[in-house]
N, C-alpha and C positions, 0 to 999 in steps of 0.2 A: 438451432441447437436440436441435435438428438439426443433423447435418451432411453436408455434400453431398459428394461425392468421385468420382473415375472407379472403375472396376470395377480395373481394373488398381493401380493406385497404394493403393486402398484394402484389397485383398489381401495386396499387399507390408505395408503398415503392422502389417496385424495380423500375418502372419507373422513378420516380423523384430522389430520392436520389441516385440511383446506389449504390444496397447494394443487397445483397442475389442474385445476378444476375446468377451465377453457383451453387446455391443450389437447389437439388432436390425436388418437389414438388409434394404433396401427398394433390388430391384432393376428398372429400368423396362427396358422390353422394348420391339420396335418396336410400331407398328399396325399391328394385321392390317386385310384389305379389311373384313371384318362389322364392326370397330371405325368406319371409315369411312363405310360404308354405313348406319350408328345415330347418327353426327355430323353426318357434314357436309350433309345435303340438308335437317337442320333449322334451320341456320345461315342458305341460304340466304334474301333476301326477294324478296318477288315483283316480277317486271319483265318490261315485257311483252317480248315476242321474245328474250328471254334464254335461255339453256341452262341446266338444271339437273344439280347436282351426278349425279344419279342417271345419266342421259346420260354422264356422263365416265368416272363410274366403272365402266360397264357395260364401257367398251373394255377393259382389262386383263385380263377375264377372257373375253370375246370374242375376242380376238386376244394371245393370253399372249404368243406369238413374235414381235409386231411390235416394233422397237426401241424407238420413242417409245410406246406402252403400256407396256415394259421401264423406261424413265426412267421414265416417272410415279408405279409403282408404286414403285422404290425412293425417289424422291424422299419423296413421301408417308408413308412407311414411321415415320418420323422427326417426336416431338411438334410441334418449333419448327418445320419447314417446314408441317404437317399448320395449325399454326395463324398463318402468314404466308398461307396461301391461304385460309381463311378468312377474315381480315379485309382479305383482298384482295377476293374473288371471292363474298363472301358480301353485299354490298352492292346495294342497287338500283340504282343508277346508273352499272352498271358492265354489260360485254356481257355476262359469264358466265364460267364456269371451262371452257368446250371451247378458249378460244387455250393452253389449255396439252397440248393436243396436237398443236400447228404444229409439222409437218416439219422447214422450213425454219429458224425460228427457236430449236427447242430439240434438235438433235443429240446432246447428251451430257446424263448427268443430272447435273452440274456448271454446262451452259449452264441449265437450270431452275431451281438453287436460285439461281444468280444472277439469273437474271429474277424470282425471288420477292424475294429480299430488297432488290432492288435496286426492286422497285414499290411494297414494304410503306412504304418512305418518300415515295413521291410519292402515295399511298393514304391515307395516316395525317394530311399537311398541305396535305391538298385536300379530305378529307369534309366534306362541312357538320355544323357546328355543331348538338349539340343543346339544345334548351332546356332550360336547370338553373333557370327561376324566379329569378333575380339578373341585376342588369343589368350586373354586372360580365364582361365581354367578354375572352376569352383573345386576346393579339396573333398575328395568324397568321403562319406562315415561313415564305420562301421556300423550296420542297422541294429548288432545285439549293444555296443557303444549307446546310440543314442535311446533305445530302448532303455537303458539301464538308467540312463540321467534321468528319463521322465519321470523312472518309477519313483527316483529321489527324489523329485519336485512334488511328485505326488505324492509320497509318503508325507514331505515336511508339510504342504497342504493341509493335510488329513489332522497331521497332529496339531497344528494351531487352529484346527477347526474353523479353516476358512475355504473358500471357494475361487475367491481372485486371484491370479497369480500378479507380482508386484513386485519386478524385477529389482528395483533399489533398493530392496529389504537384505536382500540375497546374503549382504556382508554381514549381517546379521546372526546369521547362521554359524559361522566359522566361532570357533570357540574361541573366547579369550585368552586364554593360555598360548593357545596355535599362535596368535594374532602376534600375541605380546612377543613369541619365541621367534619370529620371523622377524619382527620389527630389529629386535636386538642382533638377531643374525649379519640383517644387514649392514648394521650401523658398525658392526664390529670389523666387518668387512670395509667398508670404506676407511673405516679408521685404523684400520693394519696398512690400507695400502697407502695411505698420506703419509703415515710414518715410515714406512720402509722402501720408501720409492724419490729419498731425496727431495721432498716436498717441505718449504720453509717454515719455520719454528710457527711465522704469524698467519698462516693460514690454517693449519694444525689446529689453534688457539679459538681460533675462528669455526673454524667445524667443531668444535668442540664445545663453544659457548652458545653457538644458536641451536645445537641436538640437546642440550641440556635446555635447553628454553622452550625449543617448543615438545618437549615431552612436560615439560613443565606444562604448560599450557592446555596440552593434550589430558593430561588426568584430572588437571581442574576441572575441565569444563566436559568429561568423560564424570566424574562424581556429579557433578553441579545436575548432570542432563543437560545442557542448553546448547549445544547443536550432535548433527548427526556424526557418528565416528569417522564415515570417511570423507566428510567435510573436513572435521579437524584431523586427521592425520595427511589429510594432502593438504594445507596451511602448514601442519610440522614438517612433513616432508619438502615442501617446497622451500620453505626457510632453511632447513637442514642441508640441502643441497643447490641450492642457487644460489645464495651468499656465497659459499666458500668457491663455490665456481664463479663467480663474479669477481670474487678476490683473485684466486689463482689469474685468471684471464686478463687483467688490470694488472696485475703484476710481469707477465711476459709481455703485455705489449710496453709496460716502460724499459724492462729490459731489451726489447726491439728497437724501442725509440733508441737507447744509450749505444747502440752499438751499429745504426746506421748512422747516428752520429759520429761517432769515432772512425767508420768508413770514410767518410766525405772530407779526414781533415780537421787540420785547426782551424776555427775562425777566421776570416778577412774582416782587415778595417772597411768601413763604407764609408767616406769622407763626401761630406753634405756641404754643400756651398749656401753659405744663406746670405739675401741681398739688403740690404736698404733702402727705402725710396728716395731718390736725389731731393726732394725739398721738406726732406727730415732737419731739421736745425738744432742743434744744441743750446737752449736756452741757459743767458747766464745767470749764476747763483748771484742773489743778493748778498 
């Protein structure tokens, strides 16, 4: 088993609780520039008029005191920025990693890891496609699209004052109201089209008494707390809609049955011959 934790928090743990106290520990440290200098200019691919890594990295230790070599180096320092410029500025089709020693544009090493993390997205759903041998084609995203989704995921983050993200929360989000006004949407929908589509009295009855049951069961146990919403609304929904299609479908195959019957004809007799064994005796009555 691995487990990840900060240096802080997992100090605390073992001290106070006395827990992980014989588990080995595996602490990551920053990048030095030799870590760099053995990375990144392999990463790089060739393009013509391009700057290479080696060029960039050469300034931080040519001019230690200049501010913007000061940012770079701390920025860099750090795995996840070290590998956001990477698969930034490690591409061909890109000018090279020297604009991340603009002046103008990168003043604090806050303004840079923002211009990194903020280009790894328009980098990521703008590279071309490489060839995997299947013709099945990934849909591509619009980069300010998926840009906008993170900012939501980070916004709602921010506000429950967490740090995890924790995808099966996610339904959690959608307001009640919304939830409730779709729910009935639906329901209203399937239930206009059972009635107006020739569909018989007892299937009708049937979708109608298991949608009332398990919304029944859905606000019980929606008040009570005792399972997740979209635990119990896929148990309502799948009661609500798999019964009465269970019925409908039992119902056309008997009606199938009846009328390949009535194809084939009336009945024949089958006349059975049954024998005797010859030293069967009829015993006489007293």
């Amino acid at each position: 088993m691995v487990l990840t934790s900060r240096t802080e928090e997992y100090g605390a743990a073992v001290r106070d609780l006395h827990v992980l106290s014989r588990a080995a520990a595996v602490e990551l440290v920053d990048v030095s520039p030799a870590d760099l200098r053995a990375y990144l200019p392999r990463t790089r691919r060739g393009c013509p008029g391009g700057t290479s890594w080696e060029h960039v990295l050469d300034q931080p230790e040519q001019r230690p005191l200049d501010p913007v070599c000061q940012n770079l180096a701390e920025v860099l320092s750090t795995p996840l920025m070290v590998a956001l410029a990477r698969d930034i500025y490690s591409e061909g089709n890109h000018p090279g990693p020297v604009v991340l020693l603009d002046r103008q544009r990168f003043g604090s090493a806050q303004a840079l890891e923002e211009h990194l993390l903020d280009a790894f997205i328009s980098g990521l759903y703008t590279r071309p496609q490489e060839a995997t041998g299947t013709r099945r084609r990934v849909p591509r995203r619009d980069p300010a699209e998926v840009r906008q989704w993170c900012a939501h995921l980070a916004g709602r983050l921010d506000r429950q004052g967490a740090r995890d993200f924790i995808w099966w929360t996610l339904a959690q989000g959608v307001p009640r109201r919304a939830g409730g006004a779709l729910l009935g949407l639906v329901g209203a929908a399937v239930g206009h089209l059972l009635c107006t589509t020739g569909v018989q009295f007892p299937v009708r009855a049937a979708f109608g008494l298991v949608l009332a049951v398990g919304f029944s069961i859905w606000l019980l146990l929606r008040l009570a707390g005792a399972l997740p919403t979209g635990f119990v609304l896929g148990i309502a929904g799948g009661m609500a809609l798999g019964l009465p299609a269970g019925l409908l479908a039992g119902q056309l195959g008997a009606v199938g049955g009846l009328v390949l019957d009535r194809a084939a004809g009336p009945p024949q007799p089958v006349v059975v011959r049954l024998g005797l064994r010859r030293n069967f005796r009829r015993q006489p009555e007293d």
